[in-house]
C-alpha positions as CSV (number, residue, x, y, z in Angstrom):
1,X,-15.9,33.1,21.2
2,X,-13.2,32.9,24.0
3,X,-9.9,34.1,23.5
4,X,-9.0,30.9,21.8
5,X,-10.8,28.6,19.6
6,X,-10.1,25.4,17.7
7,X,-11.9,24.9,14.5
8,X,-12.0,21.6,12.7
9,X,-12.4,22.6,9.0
10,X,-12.8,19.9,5.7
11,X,-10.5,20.7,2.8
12,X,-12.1,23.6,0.6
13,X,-14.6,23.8,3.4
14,X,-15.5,27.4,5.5
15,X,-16.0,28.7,8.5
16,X,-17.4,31.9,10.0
17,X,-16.4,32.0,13.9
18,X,-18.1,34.6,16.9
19,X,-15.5,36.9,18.6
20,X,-16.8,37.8,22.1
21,X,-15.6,41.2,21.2
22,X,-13.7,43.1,18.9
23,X,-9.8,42.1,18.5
24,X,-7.1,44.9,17.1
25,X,-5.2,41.8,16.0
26,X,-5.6,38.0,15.4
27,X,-3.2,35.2,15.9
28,X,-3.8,32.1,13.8
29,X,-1.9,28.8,13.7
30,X,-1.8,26.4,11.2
31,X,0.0,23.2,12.5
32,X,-1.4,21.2,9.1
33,X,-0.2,20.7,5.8
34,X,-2.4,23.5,3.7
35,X,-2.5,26.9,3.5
36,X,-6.0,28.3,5.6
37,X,-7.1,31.8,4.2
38,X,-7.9,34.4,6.7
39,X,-10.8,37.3,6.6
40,X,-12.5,39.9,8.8
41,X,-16.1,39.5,9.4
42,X,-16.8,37.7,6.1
43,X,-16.3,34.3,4.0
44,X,-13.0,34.1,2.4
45,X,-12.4,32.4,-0.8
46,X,-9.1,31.4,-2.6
47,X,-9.7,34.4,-4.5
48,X,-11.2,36.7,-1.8
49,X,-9.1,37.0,1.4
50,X,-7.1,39.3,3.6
51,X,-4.6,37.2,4.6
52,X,-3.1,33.3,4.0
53,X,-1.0,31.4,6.8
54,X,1.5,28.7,5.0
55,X,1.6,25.4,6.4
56,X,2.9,24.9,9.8
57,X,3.1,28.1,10.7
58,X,1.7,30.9,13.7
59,X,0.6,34.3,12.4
60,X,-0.6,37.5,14.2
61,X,-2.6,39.7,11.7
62,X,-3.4,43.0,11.8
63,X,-7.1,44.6,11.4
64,X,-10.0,45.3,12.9
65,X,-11.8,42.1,13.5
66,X,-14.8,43.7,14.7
67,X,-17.7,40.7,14.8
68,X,-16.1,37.6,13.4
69,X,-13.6,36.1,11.7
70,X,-13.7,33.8,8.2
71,X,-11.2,30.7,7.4
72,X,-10.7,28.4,4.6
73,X,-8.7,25.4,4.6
74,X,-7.0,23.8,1.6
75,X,-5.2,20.4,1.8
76,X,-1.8,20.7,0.1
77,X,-0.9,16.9,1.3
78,X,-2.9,15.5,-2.2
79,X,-5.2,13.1,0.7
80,X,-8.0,15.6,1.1
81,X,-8.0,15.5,4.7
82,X,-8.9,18.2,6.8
83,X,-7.2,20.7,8.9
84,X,-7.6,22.2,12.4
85,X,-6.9,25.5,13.1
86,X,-6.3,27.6,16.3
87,X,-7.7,31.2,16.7
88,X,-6.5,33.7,19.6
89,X,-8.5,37.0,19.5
90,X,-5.4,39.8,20.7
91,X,-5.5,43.7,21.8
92,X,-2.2,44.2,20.2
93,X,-1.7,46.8,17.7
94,X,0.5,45.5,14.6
95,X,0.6,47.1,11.5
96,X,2.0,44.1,9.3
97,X,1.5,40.3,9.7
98,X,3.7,38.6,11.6
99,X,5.1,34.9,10.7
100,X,7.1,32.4,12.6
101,X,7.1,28.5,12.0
102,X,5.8,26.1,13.7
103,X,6.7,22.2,14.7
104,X,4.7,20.0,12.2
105,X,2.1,18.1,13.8
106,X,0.9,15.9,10.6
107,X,2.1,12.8,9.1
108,X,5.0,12.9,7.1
109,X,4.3,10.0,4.9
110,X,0.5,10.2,2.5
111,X,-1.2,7.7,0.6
112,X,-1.0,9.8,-2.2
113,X,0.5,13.4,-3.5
114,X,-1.2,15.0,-6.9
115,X,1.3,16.5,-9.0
116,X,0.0,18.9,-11.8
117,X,1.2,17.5,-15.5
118,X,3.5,20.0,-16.9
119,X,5.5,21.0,-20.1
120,X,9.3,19.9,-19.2
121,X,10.3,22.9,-17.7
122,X,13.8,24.9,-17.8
123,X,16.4,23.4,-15.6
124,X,17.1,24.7,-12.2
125,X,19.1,26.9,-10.6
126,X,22.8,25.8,-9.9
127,X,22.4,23.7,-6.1
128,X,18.9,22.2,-7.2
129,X,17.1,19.7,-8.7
130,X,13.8,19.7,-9.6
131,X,11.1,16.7,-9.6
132,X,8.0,17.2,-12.2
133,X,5.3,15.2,-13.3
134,X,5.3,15.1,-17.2
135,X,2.4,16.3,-19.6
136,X,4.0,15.1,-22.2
137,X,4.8,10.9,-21.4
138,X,2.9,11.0,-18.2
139,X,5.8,10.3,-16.2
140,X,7.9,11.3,-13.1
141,X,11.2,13.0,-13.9
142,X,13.8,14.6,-11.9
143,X,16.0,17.3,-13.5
144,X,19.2,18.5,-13.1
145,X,20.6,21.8,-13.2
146,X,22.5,20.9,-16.1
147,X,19.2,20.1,-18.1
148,X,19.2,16.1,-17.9
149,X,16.1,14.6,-17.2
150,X,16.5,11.3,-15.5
151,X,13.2,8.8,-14.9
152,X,12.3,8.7,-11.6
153,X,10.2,5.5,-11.9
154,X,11.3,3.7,-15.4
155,X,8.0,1.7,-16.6
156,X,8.6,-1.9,-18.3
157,X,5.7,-3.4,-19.9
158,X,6.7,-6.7,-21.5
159,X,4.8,-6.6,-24.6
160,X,5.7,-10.4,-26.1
161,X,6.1,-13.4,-24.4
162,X,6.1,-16.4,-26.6
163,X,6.8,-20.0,-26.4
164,X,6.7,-22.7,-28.9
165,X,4.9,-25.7,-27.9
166,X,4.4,-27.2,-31.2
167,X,7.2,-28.4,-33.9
168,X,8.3,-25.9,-36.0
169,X,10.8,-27.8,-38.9
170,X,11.8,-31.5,-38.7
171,X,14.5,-32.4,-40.9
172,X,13.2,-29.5,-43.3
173,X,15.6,-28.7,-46.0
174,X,17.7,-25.3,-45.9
175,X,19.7,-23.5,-48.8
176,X,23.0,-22.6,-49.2
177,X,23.8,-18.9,-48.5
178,X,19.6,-17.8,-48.1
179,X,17.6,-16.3,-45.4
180,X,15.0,-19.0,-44.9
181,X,12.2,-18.4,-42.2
182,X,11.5,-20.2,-38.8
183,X,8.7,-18.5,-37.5
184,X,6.0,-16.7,-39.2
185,X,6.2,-13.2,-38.5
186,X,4.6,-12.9,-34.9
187,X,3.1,-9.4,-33.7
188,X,3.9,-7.1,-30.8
189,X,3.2,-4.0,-29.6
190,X,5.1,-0.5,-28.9
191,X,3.2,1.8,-26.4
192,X,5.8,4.7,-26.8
193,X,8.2,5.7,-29.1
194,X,10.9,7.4,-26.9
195,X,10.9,3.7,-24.7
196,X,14.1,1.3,-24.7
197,X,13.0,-2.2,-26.5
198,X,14.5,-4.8,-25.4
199,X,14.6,-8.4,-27.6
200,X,15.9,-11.4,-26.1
201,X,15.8,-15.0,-28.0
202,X,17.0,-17.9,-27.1
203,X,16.5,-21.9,-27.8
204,X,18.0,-25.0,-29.1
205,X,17.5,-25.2,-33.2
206,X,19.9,-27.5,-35.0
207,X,21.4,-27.7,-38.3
208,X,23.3,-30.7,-39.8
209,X,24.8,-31.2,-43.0
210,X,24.2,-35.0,-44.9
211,X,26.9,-33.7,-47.6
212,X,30.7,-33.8,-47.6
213,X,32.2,-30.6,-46.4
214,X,31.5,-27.7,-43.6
215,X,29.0,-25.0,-42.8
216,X,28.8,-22.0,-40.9
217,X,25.2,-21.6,-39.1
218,X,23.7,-17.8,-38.5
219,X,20.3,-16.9,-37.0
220,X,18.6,-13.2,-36.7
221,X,15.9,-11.7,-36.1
222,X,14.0,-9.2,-38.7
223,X,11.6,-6.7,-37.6
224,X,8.7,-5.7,-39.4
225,X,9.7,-7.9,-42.6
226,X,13.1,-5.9,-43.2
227,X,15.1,-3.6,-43.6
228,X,15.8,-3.5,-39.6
229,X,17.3,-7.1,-38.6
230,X,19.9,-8.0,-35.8
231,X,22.1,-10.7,-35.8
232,X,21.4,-13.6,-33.0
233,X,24.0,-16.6,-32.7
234,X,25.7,-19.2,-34.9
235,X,28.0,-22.4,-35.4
236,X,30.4,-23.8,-37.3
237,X,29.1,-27.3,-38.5
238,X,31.0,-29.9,-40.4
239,X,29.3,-33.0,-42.2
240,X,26.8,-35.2,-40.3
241,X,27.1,-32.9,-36.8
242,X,24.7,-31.1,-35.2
243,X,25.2,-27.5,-34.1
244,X,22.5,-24.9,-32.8
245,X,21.7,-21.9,-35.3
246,X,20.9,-20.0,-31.8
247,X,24.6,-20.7,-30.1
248,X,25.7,-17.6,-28.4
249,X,22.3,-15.2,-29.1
250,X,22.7,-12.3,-27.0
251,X,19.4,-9.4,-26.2
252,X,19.3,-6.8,-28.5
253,X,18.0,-3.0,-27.6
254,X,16.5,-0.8,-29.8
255,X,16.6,2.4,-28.3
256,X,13.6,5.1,-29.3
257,X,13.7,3.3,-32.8
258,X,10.4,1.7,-33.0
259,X,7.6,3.7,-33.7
260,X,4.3,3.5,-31.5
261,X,2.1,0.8,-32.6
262,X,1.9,-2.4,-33.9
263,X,4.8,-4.5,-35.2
264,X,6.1,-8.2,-36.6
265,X,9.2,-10.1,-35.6
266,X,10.7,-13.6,-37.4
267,X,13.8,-15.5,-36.5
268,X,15.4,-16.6,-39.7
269,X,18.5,-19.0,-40.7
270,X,21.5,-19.2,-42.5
271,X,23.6,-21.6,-44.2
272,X,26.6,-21.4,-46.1
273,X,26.4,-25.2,-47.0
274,X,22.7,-26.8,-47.4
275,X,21.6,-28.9,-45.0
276,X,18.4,-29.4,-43.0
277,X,17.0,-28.1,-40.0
278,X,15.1,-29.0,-36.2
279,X,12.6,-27.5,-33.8
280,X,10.6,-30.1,-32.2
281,X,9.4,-29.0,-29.1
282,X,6.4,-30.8,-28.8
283,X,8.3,-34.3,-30.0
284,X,11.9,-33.5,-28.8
285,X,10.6,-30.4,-25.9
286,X,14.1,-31.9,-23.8
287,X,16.5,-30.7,-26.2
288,X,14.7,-28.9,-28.8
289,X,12.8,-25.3,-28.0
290,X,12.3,-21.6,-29.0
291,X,11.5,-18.6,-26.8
292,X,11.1,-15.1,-27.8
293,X,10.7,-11.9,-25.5
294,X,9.8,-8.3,-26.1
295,X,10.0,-6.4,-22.8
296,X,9.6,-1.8,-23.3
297,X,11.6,0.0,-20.6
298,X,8.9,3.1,-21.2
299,X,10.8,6.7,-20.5
């Protein structure tokens, strides 16, 4: 080859280059983002090699490069793409490599970046942080020095999304001081345990009393038939008024407490005074409804 020489070389790929003669010392410059492995007269390998030269980088190598000269290239970008690297055949003697950087010449932005899974690793040194992909969740984190692990990219997945569209209880009767049902119990799923659940209800379901005196309304919902159950809204009501069972229902969070899998939720109702209920959303749909939600936040 002449004293310099470009060579255009795939990711994981080799080459084996001609020197015109033999070269005390060999300056190499990798303006890409990989390492390229360096050896004398032969193939190297990522196992085999006399030398490596970091990414963006010049080196001048000592050695007797008598006939040729062998370089790999790996891609450290996550793309695959390949790599050009200069050679310059040199009569100086050095006895050590030399290293000096180099202005980057490749893109600074990637379509993609692979990122080994890992076990959560110690936390850094004081004056770092450390970003990790996760073998444990499959997820990005980024950890502190004091050991917190904070989501990088916090996954929500909503796993129920239900409407009524038909009528549910018209004028049904209700007892005093019992848990009477709603719904049926309706299924969802959990796709990871350590994930933020997030339950949100809301509607228009009314109570009214056709006997002297008052009432006070209550709603909830119960999660896999009992014992878990959170309070939703309620009302006071007094004889022949309306009030909603649902008034002032808030989302609940249940946070790493349901277990991977399959589960049931049911909105139930309370009365202190019986009475008789309405959901008619297919025959009253303008002022009668029910909507349930089950969003994870995955961790």
């Amino acid at each position: 080859m002449a004293r310099g020489d470009i060579v255009t070389i795939s990711s994981g790929a080799t080459a084996l280059r001609q020197l015109a003669d033999a070269a005390q010392s060999l300056v190499v410059n990798n303006r890409n983002n990989g390492l390229v492995y360096v050896a004398a007269d032969e193939l190297p390998t990522t196992l085999f090699f006399d030398y490596i030269v970091p990414p963006n980088s010049s080196a001048r190598l000592p050695g007797v490069f008598r006939e040729t000269v062998g370089v790999l290239y790996q891609d450290l970008a996550g793309a695959g793409a390949a790599g050009q690297v200069e050679l310059y055949r040199s009569n100086r003697v050095v006895d050590a490599p030399e290293y000096g950087p180099l202005g980057a010449s490749a893109a600074t932005s990637f379509a993609n970046v692979d990122l080994a899974q890992v076990a959560t690793p110690s936390a850094p040194a004081s004056g770092f942080s450390r970003l990790f992909a996760s073998a444990v969740d499959h997820q990005l984190w980024y950890e502190l020095p004091s050991g917190v692990l904070i989501p990088v990219s916090q996954q929500a997945k909503l796993q129920l999304d239900s409407t009524a569209s038909t009528d549910l209880a018209n004028n049904t009767p209700i007892a005093a001081n019992a848990w009477t049902d709603l719904t049926t119990a309706i299924s969802f799923s959990i796709e990871d345990a350590n994930s933020v659940v997030e339950i949100v209800v809301g509607g228009n379901v009314i109570g009214v009393l056709y006997a002297a005196g008052n009432a006070e309304l209550s709603s909830r919902i119960l999660i896999d038939n009992g014992p878990t159950f959170r309070m939703l809204g309620g009302n006071g009501q007094a004889v022949s008024s309306y009030a909603n069972f649902l008034a002032g229902a808030k989302p609940w969070y249940f946070n790493a407490s349901l277990s991977t899998g399959a589960h049931t939720l049911k909105v139930q109702l309370f009365s202190t005074a019986a009475g008789n209920f309405f959901c008619r959303p297919a025959s009253a749909g303008n002022s009668e409804s029910l909507s349930i939600q089950v969003m994870e936040y995955k961790r």
